[in-house]
N, C-alpha and C positions, 0 to 999 in steps of 0.2 A: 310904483317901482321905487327901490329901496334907493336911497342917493350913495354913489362908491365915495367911500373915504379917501382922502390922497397916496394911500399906498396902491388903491385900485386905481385910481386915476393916474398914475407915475407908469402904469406897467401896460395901461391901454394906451398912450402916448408913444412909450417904447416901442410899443406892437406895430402904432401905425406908420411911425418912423421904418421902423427896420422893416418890414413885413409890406407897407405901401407904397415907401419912396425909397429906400435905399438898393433893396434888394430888385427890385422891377429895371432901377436900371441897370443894373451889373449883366445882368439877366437878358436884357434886350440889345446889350453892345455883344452878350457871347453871341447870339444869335443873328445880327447882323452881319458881323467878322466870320460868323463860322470858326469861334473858336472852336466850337466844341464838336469840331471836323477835324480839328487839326491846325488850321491857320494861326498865322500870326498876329498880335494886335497888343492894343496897348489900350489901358483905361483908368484917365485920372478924376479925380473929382472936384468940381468947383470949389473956389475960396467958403464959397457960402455952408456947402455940404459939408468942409471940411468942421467948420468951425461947428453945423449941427451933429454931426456924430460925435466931434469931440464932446460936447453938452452932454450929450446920453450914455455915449460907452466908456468913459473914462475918468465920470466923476461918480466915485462912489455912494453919492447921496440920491442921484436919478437912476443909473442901471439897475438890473433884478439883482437882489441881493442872492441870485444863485448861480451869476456873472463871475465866473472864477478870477475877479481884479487881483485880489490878492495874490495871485499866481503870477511873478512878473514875466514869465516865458509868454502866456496871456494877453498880459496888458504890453508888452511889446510889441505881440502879434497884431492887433488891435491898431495900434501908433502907428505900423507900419503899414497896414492896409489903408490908412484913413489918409498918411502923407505921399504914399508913392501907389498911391490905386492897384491896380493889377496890368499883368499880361498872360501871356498864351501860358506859360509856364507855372504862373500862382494857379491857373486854373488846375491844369492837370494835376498840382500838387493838394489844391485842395481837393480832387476826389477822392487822391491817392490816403490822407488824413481825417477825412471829414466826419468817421467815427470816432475823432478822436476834438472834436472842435465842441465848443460849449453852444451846439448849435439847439438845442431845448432851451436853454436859457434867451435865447435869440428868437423864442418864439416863433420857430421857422421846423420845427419837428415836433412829432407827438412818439412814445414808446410806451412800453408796458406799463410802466413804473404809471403812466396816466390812468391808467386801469385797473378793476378791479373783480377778481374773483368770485364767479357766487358757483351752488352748486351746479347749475344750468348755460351760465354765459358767461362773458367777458364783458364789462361796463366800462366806460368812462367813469372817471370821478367827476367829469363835469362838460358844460357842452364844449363841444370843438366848435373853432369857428367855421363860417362857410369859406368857401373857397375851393382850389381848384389841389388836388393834391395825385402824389405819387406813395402807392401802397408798393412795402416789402415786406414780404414775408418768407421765413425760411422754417422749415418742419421738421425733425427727426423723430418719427415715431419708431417701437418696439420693433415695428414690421413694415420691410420695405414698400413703398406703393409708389409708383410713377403721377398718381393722380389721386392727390390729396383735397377733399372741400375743403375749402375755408369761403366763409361769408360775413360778411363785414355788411351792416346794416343799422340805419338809423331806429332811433329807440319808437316804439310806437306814438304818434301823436294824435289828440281827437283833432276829426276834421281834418286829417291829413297823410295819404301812401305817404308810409316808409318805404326811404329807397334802400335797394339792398345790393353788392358790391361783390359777385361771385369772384373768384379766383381757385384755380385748380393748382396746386404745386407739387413739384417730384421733390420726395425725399432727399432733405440733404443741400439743397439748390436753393436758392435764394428767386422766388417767383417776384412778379411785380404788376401792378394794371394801375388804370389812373382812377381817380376817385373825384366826383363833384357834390359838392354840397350848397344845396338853393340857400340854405339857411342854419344858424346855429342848429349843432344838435348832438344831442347825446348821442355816444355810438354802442354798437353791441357787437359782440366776438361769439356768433355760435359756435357753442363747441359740437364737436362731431365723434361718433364710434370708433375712427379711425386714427383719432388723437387724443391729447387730453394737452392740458394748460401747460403743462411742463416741460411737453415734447416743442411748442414755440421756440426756438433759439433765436430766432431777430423778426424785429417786427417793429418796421418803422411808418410811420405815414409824416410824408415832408412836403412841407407846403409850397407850391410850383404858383409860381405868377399866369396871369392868364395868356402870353403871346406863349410861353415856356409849355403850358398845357395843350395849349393848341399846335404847339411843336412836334408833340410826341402822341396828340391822338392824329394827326394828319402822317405821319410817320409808322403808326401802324394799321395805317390803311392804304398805304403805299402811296401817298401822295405826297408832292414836293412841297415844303415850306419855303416860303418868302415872305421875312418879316412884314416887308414896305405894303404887301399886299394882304397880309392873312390879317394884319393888325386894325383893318378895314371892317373886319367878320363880326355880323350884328349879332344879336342874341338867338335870333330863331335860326340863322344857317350856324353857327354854333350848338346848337340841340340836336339838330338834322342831323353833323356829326355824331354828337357824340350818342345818337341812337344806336348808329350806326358801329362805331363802335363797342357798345356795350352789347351790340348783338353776335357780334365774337364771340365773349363768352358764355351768351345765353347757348350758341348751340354747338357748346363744348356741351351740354346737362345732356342736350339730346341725343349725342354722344355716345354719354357713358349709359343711355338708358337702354342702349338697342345691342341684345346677346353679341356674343361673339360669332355663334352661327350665322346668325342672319346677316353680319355683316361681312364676313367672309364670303357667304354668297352671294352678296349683292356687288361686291369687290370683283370676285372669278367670273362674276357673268358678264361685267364689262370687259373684261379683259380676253375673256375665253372667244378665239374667232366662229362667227357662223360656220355652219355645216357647209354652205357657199364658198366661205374663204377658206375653210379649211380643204377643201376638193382642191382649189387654184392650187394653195401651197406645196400640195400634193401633187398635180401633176407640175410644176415649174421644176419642182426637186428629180422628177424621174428623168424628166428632158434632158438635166444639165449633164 
């Protein structure tokens, strides 16, 4: 294995900084508070913290040099999250912004621009890392469709299923699911009939901590989160989830494969009363 040079070295430091400890805990106070219900709360960060974010995000010899410093709107923004932490209100405003935040350079998002073009697919220009993530995707194709594939799938490896990451999206709409990765990996963008590369207008995959993941696959399975308790969850009831949820989308496929006919009558004939209850209904109606 080839040894990283100190610029590669500066920018995995940055990662595990921002991306292991800084972010996890901002992450873990929304979710405790319930900010991200609506509650109110506040979150500052230790002397210790403070002094290591300033080291990474503010000197321009350690940050990614794609770290918009030179922007002082930026680096103000930055001073001021590092010295007076957040509340209920930064949060809502960073949703409200957060397309607008240098959050790629923060190593905490992946977009197109990561990707690359061939006649057949969509590639990474390099591996993603593992982790726990939230896919967005929005489509405008030539021709309206309520249910657009898109499949987002790791690159083949010998020795090892690629896992593959359905999502069905309506035109126009910004879809979304959660995404897990065991391991680095290249990714791929099958392209489909129904679109092409250019019909993509946003397409984000942003990197979610793991109590934040378990947030939101516990939440679309209608189950209550509690950090104190879910933060507990080993790896194999962790899998059990999230089979479970990736089986959602598995039988949206099954879904789209069964006519229209047959599901209309498999629909009318629950609903349609027996010859039995249709008599009752019948005589109750003459009675009244």
């Amino acid at each position: 294995m080839p040894l990283k040079n100190s610029s590669e070295k500066k920018a995995t430091k940055f990662k595990e900084i921002i991306t292991g400890y800084a972010t996890p805990k901002v992450i873990d106070w929304v979710l405790k508070n319930k900010v991200d219900q609506g509650a109110t709360s506040s979150f500052n960060w230790s002397d210790k913290d403070k002094q290591l974010l300033k080291s990474i995000l503010l000197d321009p010899k350690v940050a990614p040099a794609d770290l918009p410093l030179s922007d002082l709107k930026y680096k103000k923004f930055f001073q001021s999250v590092i010295d007076n932490g957040f509340n209920a209100d930064d949060v809502r405003l960073f949703h409200r912004y957060k397309n607008k935040l240098p959050l790629r350079a923060l190593g905490l998002v992946y977009d197109l621009s990561d990707f690359s073009v061939d006649p057949e697919e969509i590639v990474s220009n390099s591996k993603i890392d593992a982790g726990f993530y939230m896919l967005e995707v929005m489509i405008s194709p030539k021709s309206y469709s309520s249910r657009l594939p898109f499949i987002l799938s790791e690159a083949p490896r010998k020795g090892k299923d690629a896992a593959s990451f359905l999502l069905y999206a309506q035109a126009e709409k910004v879809a979304k699911r959660l995404v897990k990765l065991d391991d680095d990996a290249s990714l791929v963008i099958k392209l489909d009939t129904s679109w092409n590369p250019k019909d993509i207008k946003h397409f984000k995959l942003a990197k979610l901590t793991r109590n934040f993941f378990l947030s939101r696959l516990y939440k679309k399975q209608g189950i209550d989160f509690h950090l104190q308790s879910k933060a507990e969850v080993n790896n194999a009831q962790l899998l059990k989830s999230w089979k479970q949820y990736d089986q959602i989308f598995t039988r949206q496929i099954n879904r789209q494969h069964v006519s229209y006919d047959v599901a209309i009558a498999n629909e009318e004939k629950k609903a349609t009363p027996s010859a039995v209850d249709q008599m009752r209904n019948l005589i109750r109606s003459l009675l009244k």
